[in-house]
N, C-alpha and C positions, 0 to 999 in steps of 0.2 A: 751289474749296475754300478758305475761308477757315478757317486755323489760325492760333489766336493767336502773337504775335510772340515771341521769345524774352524778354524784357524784364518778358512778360505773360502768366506759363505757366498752365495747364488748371491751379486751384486749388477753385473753389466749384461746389457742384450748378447753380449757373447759366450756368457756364463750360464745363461740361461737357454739361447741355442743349442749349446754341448748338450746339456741336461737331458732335452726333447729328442735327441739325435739318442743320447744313451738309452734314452727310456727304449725306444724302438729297436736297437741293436740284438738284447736276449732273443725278438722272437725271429733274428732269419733264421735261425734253425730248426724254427716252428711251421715253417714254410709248407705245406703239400709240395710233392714234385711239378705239379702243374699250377702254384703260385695262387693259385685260387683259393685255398681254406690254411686257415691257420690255427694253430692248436695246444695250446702253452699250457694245458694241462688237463686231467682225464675223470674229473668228475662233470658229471652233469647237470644240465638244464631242462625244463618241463618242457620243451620246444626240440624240433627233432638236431641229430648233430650237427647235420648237415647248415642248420643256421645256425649252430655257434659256434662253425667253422668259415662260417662268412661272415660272423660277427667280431672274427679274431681277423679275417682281411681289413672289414671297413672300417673299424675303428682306429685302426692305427693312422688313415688317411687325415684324420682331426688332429695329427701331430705332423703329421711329415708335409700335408699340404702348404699348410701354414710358412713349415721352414722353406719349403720352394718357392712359396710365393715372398718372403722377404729375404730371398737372394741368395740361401744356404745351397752349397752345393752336397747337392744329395745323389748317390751314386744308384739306386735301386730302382730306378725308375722305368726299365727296361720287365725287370721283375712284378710292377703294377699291373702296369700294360699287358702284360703276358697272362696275368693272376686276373684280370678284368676283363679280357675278351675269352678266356677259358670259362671264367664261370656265367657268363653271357651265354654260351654255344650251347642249344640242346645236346648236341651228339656229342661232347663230350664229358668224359667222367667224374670231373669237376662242377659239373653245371651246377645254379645254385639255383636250381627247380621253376615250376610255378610257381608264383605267389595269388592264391586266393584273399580271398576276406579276411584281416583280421590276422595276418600271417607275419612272421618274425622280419621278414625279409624286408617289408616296408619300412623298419624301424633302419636297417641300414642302408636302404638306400637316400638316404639325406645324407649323411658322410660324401658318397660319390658323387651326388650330384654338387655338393657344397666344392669340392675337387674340382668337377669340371669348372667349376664358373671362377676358380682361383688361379687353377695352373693348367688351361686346356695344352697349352702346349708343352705338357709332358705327357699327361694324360687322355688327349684325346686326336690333338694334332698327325701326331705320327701313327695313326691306327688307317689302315687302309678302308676304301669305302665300307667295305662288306662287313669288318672288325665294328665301323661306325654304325652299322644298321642294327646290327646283334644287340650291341650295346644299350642303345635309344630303344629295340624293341624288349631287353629285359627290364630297363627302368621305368618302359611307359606300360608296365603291368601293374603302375601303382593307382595308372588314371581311372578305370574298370575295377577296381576293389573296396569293399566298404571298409574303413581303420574305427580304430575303437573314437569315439567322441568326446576326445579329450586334445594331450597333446602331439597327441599319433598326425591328428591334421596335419601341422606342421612339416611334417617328413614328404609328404607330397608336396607342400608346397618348395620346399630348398630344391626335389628330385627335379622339380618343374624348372625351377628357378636355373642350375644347371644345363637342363636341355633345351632352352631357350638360349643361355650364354651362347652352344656351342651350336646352334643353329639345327639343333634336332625337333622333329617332330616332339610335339608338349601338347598341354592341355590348359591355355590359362584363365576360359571360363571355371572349370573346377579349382585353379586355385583360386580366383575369386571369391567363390563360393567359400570353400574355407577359411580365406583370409573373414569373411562375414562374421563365421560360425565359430571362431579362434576370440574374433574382436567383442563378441557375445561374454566371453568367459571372464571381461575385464569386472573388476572393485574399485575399489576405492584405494588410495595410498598408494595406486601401480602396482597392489597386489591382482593376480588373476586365482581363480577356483580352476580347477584340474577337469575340466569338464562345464558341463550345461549350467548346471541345478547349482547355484553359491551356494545353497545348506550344506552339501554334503560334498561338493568337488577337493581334492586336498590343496593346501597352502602349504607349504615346505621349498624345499631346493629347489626343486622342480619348475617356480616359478622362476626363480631366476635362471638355472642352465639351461630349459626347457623354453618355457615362455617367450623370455625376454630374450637371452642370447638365439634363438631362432628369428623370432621380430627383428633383433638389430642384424641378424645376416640378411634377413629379407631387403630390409630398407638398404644395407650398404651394397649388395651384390648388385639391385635391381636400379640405384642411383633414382628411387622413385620421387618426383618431389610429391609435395602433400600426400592426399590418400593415407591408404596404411599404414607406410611408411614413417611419417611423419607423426600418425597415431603411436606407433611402437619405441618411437624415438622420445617424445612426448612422455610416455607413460613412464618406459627408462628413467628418465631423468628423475621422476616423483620416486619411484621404486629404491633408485640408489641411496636417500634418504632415510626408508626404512630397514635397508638390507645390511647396513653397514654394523648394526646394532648387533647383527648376529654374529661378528665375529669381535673378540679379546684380541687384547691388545700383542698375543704372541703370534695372531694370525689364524687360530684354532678355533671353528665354527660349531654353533650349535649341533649336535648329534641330532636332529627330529626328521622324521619320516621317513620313506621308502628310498631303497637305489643308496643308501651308503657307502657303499664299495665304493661308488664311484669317486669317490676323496675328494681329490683338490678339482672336480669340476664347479667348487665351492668357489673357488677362483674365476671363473669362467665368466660371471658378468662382468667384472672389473675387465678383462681382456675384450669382452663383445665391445664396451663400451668406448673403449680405445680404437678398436677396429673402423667401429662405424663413426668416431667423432662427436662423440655423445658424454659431454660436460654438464653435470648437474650443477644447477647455479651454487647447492653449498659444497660442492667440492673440490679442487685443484688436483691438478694433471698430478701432483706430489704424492695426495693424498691417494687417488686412485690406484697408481703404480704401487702404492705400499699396501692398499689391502691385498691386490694380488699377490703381489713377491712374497708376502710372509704368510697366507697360506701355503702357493706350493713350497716354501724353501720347508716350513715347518711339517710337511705332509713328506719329501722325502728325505726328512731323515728320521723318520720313524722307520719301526722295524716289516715294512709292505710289503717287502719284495721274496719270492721265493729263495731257492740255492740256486735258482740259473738264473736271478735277476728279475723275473717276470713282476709282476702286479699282480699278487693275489687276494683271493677273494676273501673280505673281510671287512675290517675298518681301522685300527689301530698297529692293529698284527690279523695276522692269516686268521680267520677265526669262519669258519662251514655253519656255526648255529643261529649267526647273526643273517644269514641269506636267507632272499627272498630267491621262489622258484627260479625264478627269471634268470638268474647269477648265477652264467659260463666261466669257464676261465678266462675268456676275453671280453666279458661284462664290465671290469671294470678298467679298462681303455678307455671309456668314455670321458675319462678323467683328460685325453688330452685335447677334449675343447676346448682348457685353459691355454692353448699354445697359439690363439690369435694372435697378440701383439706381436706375436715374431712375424707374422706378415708384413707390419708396417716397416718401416724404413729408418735407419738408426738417427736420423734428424725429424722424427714425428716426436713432439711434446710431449708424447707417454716416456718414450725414451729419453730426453734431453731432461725430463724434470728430473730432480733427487728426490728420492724415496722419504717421503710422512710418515709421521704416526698417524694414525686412529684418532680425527676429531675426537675433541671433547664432548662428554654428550651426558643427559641426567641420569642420576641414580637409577630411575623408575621409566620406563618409553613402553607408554601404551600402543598395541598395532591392534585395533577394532578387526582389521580386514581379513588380518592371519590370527585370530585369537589369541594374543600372546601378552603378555607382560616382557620386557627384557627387565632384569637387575642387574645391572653395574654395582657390584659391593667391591668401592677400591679398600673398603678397611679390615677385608678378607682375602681380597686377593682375588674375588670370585665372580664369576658372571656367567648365569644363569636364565632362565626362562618360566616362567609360569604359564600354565597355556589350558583351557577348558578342555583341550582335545578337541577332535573332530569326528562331527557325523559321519557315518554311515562306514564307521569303521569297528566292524566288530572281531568277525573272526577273517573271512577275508583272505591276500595272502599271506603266508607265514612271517611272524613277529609283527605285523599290522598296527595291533593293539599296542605293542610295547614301544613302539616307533611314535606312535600319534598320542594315544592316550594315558599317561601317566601325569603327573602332576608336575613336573620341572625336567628342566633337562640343562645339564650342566657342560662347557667345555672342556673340563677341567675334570670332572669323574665323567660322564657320560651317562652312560645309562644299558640295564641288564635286559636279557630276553629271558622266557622262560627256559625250563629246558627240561626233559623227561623226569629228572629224580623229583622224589615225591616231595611233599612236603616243605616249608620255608626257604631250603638252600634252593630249589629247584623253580620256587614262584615265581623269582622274579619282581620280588617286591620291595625295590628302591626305590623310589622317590613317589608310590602309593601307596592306595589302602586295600588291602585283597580280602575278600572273604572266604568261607569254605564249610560246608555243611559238617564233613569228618577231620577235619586239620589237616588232610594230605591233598586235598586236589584246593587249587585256588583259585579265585579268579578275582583278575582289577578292573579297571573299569572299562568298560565300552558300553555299547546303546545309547552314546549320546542322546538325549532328545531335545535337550535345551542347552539353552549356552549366551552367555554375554560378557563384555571385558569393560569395563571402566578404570578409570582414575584410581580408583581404590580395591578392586576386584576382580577377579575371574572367576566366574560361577560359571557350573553345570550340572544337570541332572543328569542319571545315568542310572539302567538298569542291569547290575551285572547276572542275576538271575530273575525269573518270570515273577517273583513273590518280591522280591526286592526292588526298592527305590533308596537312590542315596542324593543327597543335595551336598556340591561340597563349593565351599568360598575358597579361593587362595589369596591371601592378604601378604601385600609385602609393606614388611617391618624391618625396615635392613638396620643392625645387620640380618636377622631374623627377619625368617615369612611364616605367616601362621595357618593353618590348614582347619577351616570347620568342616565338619560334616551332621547332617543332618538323615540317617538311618532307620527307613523303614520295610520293618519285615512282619510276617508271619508266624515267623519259627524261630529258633534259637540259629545262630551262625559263630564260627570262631573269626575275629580278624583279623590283623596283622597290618601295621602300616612302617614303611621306612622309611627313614632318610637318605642322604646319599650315598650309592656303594663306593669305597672308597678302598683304594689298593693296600693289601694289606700284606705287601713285600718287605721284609723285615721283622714278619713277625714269628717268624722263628727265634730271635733274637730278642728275650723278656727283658733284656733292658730299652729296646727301640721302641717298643709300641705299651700303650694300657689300654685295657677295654673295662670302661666303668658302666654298671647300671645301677646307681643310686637312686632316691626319692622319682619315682619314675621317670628317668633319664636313662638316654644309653649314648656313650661317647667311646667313639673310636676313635685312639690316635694311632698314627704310624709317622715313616719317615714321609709316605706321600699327604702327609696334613691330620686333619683332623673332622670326623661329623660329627654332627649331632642331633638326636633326635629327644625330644622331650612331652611328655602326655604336658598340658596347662591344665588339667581336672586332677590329674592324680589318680585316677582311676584303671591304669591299664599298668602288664607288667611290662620290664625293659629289660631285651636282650642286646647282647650284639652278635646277630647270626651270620656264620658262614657260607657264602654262595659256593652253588657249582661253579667247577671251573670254565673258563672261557665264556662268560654268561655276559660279562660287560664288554659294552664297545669299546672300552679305553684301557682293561687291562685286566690282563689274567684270570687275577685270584684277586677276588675282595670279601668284603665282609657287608653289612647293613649294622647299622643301630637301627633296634625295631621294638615298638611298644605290640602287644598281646590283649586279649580280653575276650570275653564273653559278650555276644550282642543277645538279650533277648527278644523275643516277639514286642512287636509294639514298634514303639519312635524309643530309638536312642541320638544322646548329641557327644560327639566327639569332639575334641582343641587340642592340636599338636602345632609344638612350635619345631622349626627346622633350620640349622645353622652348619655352615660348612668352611672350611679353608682350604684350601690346597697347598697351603706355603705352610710346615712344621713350625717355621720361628713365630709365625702369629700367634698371642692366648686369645681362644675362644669366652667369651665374657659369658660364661654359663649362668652367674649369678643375677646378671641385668637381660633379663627377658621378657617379653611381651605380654599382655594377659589378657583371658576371656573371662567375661562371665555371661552367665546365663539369668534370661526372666520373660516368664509366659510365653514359651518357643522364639523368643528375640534372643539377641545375641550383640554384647557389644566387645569391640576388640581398643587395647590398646596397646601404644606402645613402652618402649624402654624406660622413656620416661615421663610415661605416665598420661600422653595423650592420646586421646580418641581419635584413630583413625578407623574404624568403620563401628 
């Protein structure tokens, strides 16, 4: 994988063509003999091989389509074709099966059908009648199956959208229907929920690469005026306003929820947006081009890629503890939906403008719709998330909990999973409060059952065990955010709450780093910044513990500052303040901090200096 050198960063559409063409280069050697399945590496997914050997074909087509259809000469197109009527054909031994109900296979045929309707005449033109029938009969086995009721919908509709381009038998009362039952799932602010029910559907990426970048292909491929189309376009526009919050100014996006691997599909609506001609009134072609360019430039020069170049499965580096079932080794290809704009034409406005910074925008950006707080702390360096978590995420798929429910989620440290070893290094308890009957097994929060975000707060209730109830506020005090909890139990419980885990590379070296736990504080510094975690009562001890390795999405080996204590039966009240840098040359102002106090179960919080905000 050849990435340009730092000297010579990802600047022009043809810098950025190369890029998309290199990405796809490691896997022709991934090839099956018969072009059909592809297979960049040999761990697995909960789903059988044989679709994450068609999930290593279709995903690459969201990179290369793109380059053919804005004019790249792409030499492998014989190789598609060939890879695409083989796994079409029952009789032979590539076929990529039935697809019943609920089956992997639906997920990528929206890939191919978003192909057909880009570059039929690579991919579909030159295919002889009978290549043409195979084809339209293995894709229209998505119109006969029931998909999960979420954003699985979708994938019929692009498959649909496609076999209509190319003049094949389709079904588009069923997309109707879904487009319905899709337009069902919309919020407010252009956020959508992940499904039916807004209590409990998730809010994360998913809206944007998922949601919306499927909505704006719908509307640009299908040229629909009004209708749906116009709805998706519409919503876009509101959506980019809140989206843009989740990325820092290096381009580096919030870490929260499921499908991480997938990286720079973080990028992905900035490119839909371009694609389909969809300008939010506060944004300029400028600004738009720069939130994309500096996620992906910023995503591949991290360390992603295997020793044969591929995309592995991870998030910062190669990392197997941080996957969900789902995550083949060609999972996370999805990553190159970001490679729309290269369809367009080097005289389209996405292109001809110069690359923006990152509006200016408030310290503090409520999102009611996605439960979230954003803090912009420019006098830390840091930009973070408060967030109630999300319903109906408890245990679920693997790391569920640690992806949606924790208390902050950082661009800058990221955020840990749990992991088998016993005990605090193994809990996975950064930027929460974990409890635990014997001090080895723990658990943070999930069972949302309440939840709300305001101006001054995000609260949620949450039961992590059947005896337990926990109420916690997140109050942002920038630079400080202060954490209540309000604890009720039964029985006695050990707790443990952290701040953020922070890399702690250079700490072999006792002159690079200090780990203080004074007057109940615990401050980690290193050469990657500085956290801190602080009790506001005084009442709990301060460590600074050791995680398992490879636990955080963002880097190896870290550490937690972490307060301790005894909860007994009854209502206890917890106050922790939380402060963090990423930049070493900042001093953390340990001494000007927030304060709680307590009176007849009320609680009032102030800040630095001295005023009452909650």
């Amino acid at each position: 994988m050849n990435v340009p050198a730092g000297d010579a960063p990802l600047q022009s559409r043809s810098d950025f063509r190369e890029l998309f063409h290199d990405l796809y280069e490691p896997l022709q050697s991934h090839f099956s003999s018969g072009n059909a399945r592809v297979t960049p590496g040999v761990t697995g997914a909960f789903y059988p091989e044989r679709d994450a050997q068609l999930e290593g074909f279709s995903r690459l087509l969201w990179g290369v389509a793109p380059l053919a259809a804005g004019g790249y000469s792409f030499d492998d197109w014989d190789r598609f074709r060939t890879g695409l009527v083989n796994g079409c054909t029952p009789e032979h031994a590539e076929y990529w099966g039935t697809a019943g109900d609920y089956d992997q296979q639906h997920v990528e045929m929206a890939a191919i059908g978003v192909a057909l309707a880009l570059i039929p005449d690579e991919l579909w033109t030159p295919l002889a009648v009978d290549e043409r029938r195979r084809v339209a009969s293995w894709l229209g086995q998505i119109n006969d199956a029931e998909l999960h009721d979420c954003n699985w919908l979708f994938f019929r509709v692009l498959t649909n959208v496609g076999l209509r381009a190319v003049g094949a038998t389709h079904d588009w009362d069923r997309v109707e229907d879904d487009l319905e039952r899709l337009d069902s799932y919309a919020l407010t602010d252009g956020w959508y929920a992940d499904g039916t029910d807004d209590a409990i559907g998730p809010r994360d990426h998913y809206t944007a690469w998922e949601m919306h970048v499927n909505g704006l292909l719908y509307s640009a491929l299908t040229d629909e005026a009004g209708g749906y189309g116009e709805t998706f376009r519409d919503r876009a526009r509101r959506f980019a306003t809140e989206y843009l919050h989740w990325f820092d100014d290096t381009g580096r996006a919030l870490p929260y929820g499921r499908s991480l691997t997938y990286r720079f599909a973080q990028a992905s609506f900035w490119g839909a947006l371009a694609f389909a001609g969809v300008t939010p009134a506060s944004l300029d072609w400028g600004e738009i081009r720069g939130l994309w360019a500096r996620n992906v430039r910023w995503w591949v020069s991290q360390p992603i890629f295997t020793d044969g170049g591929a995309l592995s499965i991870g998030y910062r580096y190669p990392n197997l503890k941080m996957a969900e079932i789902y995550n083949s080794p060609s999972g996370p290809y999805w990553a190159l939906k970001a490679a729309l704009p290269l369809a367009l034409s080097s005289d389209h406005p996405f292109w001809r403008a110069t690359e923006q910074r990152r509006p200016d925008t408030n310290a503090t950006v409520v999102q009611p719709a996605a439960n979230h707080i954003i803090c912009r702390d420019e006098s830390m360096g840091h930009q973070y998330s408060l967030t109630t978590g999300q319903r109906g995420i408890a245990s679920g798929l693997s790391t569920e909990r640690e992806k949606y429910n924790k208390f902050a989620y950082s661009t800058a440290f990221g955020v840990s999973v749990e992991s088998r070893q016993l005990g605090l290094s193994g809990a996975g308890h950064d930027s929460t409060l974990v409890l635990s009957r014997d001090g080895r097994h723990f658990r943070m929060r999930e069972d949302v059952t309440e939840q709300s975000v305001s101006t001054d707060a995000a609260y949620a209730r949450w039961t992590p065990f059947d005896d337990v109830a926990v109420d916690t506020w997140l109050i942002p005090t920038l630079p400080w955010h202060v954490r209540v909890h309000r604890v009720e139990t039964t029985e006695s419980f050990v707790g443990a709450e952290g701040g953020f885990a922070i890399d702690r590379t250079g700490g072999e070296d006792g002159d690079r780093y200090t780990d203080e736990t004074d007057d109940a504080t615990a401050v980690a510094r290193y050469p990657a910044g500085t956290s801190v975690v602080a009790d506001l009562t005084g009442t709990r001890d301060a460590s600074v513990v050791f995680q398992d390795s490879n636990v955080n999405l963002m880097h190896q080996r870290t550490v937690v500052p972490t307060l301790t204590g005894e909860l007994d039966a009854g209502e206890s009240w917890l106050a922790t303040g939380v402060i963090a840098t990423p930049d070493s040359e900042i001093k953390v102002p340990l001494q000007s901090r927030p304060a709680v106090s307590f009176e007849e179960g009320r609680f009032t919080v102030t800040d630095t200096e001295g005023k009452r905000v909650y």
